[in-house]
C-alpha positions in Angstrom: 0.0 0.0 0.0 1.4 3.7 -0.9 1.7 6.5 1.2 -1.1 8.3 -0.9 -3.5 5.0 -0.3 -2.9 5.0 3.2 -3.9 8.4 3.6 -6.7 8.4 1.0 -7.9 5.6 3.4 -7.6 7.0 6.4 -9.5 10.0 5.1 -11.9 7.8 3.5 -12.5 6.8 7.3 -14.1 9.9 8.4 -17.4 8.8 7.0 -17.4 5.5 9.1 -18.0 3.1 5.9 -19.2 -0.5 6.8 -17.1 -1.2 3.4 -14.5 0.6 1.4 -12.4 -1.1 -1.3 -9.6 1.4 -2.9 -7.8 0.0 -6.3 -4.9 2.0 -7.6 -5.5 2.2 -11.1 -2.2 4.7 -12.0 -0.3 2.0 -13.7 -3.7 1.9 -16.4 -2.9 5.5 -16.9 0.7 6.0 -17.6 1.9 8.6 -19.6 -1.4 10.2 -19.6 -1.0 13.9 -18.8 -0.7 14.7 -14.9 -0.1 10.6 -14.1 2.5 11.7 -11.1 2.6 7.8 -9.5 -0.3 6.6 -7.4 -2.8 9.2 -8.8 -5.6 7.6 -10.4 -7.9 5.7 -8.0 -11.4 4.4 -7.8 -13.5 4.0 -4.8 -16.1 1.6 -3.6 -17.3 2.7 -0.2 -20.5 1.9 1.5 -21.6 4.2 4.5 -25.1 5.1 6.0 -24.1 9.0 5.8 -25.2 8.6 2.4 -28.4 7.6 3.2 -31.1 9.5 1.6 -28.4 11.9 -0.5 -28.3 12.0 -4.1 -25.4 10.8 -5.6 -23.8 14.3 -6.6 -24.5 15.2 -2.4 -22.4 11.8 -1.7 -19.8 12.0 -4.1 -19.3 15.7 -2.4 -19.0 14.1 1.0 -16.4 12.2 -0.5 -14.3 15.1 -1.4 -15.3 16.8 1.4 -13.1 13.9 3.2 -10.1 13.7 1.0 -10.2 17.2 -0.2 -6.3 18.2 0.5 -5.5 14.8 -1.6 -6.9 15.8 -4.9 -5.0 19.0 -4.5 -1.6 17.1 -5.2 -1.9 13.5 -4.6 -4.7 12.1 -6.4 -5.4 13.4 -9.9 -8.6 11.6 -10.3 -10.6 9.5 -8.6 -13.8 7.5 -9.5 -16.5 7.1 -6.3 -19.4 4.2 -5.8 -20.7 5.5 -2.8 -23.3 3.3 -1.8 -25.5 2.7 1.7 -25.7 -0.3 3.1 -28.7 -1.6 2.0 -27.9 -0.8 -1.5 -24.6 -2.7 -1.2 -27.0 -6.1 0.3 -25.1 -5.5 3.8 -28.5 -5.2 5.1 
């Protein structure tokens, strides 16, 4: 695990998920314009603060959480933000 996935996790962590799955997808991006290493990530992550939010009021929790990341770690970052019962954990 990188530095930036540890951190993207722990931030991630704020929003108490029941799941969260993080996949570093840089190395499907290289030489792709602003591909620093460890940039490109997607997101799976199941929490009941995103119960009853539409998904553009989720995603902005989301970047809410990791917002000082994706000023110079993350370059871009795809989110399923899901609530338990939508995931089946219910």
């Amino acid at each position: 695990m990188t530095d930036t996935t540890t951190r993207l996790q722990a931030a991630l962590n704020t929003l108490n998920p029941t799941y969260l799955e993080l996949q570093d997808d840089s190395a499907l991006h290289a030489g792709h314009a602003g591909n620093t290493g460890g940039s490109h990530y997607t997101v799976i992550i199941v929490s009941e603060a995103f119960t009853d939010l539409l998904l553009i009021k989720r995603h902005r929790l989301v970047y809410e959480a990791v917002g000082k990341l994706m000023v110079k770690d993350i370059h871009a970052l795809s989110i399923q933000a899901k609530t338990p019962a939508e995931f089946g954990l219910n």
